[in-house]
C-alpha positions in Angstrom: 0.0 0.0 0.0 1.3 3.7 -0.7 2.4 6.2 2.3 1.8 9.6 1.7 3.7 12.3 2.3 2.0 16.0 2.7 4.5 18.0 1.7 5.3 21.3 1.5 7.1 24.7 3.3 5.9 26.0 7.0 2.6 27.5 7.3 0.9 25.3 4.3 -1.0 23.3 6.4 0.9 19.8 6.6 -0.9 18.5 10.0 -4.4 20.1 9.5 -4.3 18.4 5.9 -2.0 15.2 7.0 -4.2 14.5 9.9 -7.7 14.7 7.9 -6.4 12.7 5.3 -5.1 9.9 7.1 -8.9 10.2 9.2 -11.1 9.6 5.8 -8.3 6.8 4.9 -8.4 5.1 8.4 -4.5 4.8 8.5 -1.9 6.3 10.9 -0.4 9.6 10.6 2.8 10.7 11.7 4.1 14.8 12.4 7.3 14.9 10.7 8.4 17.4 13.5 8.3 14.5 16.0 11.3 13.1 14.1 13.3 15.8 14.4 16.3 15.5 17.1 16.1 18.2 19.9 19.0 20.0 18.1 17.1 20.7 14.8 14.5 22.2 17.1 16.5 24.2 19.1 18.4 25.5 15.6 15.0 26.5 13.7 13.4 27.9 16.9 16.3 30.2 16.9 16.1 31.4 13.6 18.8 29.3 11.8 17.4 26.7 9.0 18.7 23.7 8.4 20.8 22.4 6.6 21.5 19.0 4.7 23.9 17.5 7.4 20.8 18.3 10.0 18.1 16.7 8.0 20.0 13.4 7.5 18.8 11.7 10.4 15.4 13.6 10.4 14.7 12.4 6.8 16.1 8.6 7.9 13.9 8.4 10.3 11.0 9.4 8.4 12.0 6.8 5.8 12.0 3.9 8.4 8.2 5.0 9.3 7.4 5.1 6.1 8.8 1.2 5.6 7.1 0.3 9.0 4.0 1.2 7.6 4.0 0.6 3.7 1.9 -2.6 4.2 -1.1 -1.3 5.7 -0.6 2.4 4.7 -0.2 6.0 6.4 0.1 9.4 6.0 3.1 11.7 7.3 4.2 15.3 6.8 7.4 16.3 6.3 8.5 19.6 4.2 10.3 17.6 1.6 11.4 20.6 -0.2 14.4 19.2 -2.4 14.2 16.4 -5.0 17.1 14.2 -3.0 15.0 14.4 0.0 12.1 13.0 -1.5 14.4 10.6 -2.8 15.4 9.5 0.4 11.8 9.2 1.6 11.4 7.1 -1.2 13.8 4.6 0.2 11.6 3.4 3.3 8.9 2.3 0.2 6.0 3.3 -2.5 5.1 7.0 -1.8 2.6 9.6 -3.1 3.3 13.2 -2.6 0.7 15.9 -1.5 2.4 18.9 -2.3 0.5 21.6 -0.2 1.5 25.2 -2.6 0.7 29.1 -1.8 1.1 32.5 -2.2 3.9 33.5 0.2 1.4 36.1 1.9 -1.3 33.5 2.6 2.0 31.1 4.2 3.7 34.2 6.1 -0.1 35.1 7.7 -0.3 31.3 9.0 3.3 31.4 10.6 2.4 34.3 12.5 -1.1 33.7 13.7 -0.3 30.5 14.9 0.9 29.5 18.7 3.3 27.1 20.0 5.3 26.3 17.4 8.8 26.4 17.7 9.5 27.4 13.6 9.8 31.5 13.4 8.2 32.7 10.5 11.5 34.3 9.6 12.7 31.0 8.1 9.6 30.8 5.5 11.8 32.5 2.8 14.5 29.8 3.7 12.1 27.1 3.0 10.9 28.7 -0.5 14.6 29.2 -1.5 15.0 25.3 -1.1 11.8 24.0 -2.3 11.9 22.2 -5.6 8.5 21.1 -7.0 7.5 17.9 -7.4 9.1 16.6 -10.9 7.9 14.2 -13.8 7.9 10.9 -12.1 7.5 11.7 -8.5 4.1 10.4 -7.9 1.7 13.3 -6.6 -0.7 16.1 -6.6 0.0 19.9 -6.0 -2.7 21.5 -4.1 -3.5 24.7 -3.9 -3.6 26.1 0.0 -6.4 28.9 -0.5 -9.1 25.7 -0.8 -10.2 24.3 2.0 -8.6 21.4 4.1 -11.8 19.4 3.4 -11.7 20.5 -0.3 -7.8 19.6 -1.1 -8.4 16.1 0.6 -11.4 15.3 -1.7 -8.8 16.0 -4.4 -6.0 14.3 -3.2 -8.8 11.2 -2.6 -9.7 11.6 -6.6 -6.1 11.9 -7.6 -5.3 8.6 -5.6 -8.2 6.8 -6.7 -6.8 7.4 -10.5 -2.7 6.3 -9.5 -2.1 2.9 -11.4 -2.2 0.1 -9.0 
């Protein structure tokens, strides 16, 4: 069965969309932020991104849930922003990408209206630097973040329903 990955920079909505996703599919859902050591924490919560060397571990250990849990399916976030990241998720098994995509004023409004999280909306242009979109290949959808959470998991449903089994 395929894991998917909700993908995309802070502020688009990974765990609101992750979370209902994996609910209409009945299948666990991992945070990607619960992977990440305390160090990448305490780096992005004071205003430094990350960088390759940090997101090593972070993106094995994503990879490992995702092979834990290819058989009976799942859903995790994780920002994903660069091909060979994907490409390492891809190592734990099959995959299908939700690419969660929006105007950087719609992102930048999220970061800072939101409470409790540790990623300073300083970083977001960091995180669009870096971002690569999905390419020919990578299985996927891009959705567009002005719909509704309800809306882009209806389409994400469709999209699946039509992925070659």
């Amino acid at each position: 069965m395929t894991v998917i990955v909700v993908m995309g920079v802070a502020g688009s909505g990974k765990t609101t969309v992750g979370g209902a996703l994996a609910d209409r599919l009945g299948v666990p859902y991992a945070e990607a932020d619960s992977f990440h050591p305390k160090a990448n924490i305490e780096k992005m919560a004071s205003g430094h991104p990350l960088d390759d060397a940090d997101r090593a571990p972070w993106l094995r250990a994503i990879a490992a849930w995702i092979g834990a849990h290819e058989a009976g399916g799942g859903v995790v976030s994780s920002s994903a922003l660069k091909r060979r990241y994907r490409d390492v998720l891809r190592t734990g098994g099959d995959v299908w990408f939700l690419h969660l995509d929006g105007p950087r004023d719609v992102l930048a409004e999220r970061m800072k209206s939101r409470t409790g999280h540790f990623m300073p909306p300083s970083l977001l242009d960091s995180q669009l630097a870096d971002l690569q979109p999905l390419e020919p290949g990578e299985h996927g959808l891009v959705a567009d973040i002005t719909q509704s959470p309800g809306d882009i998991v209806e389409a994400a449903l469709t999209a699946l329903a039509k992925e070659p089994k």
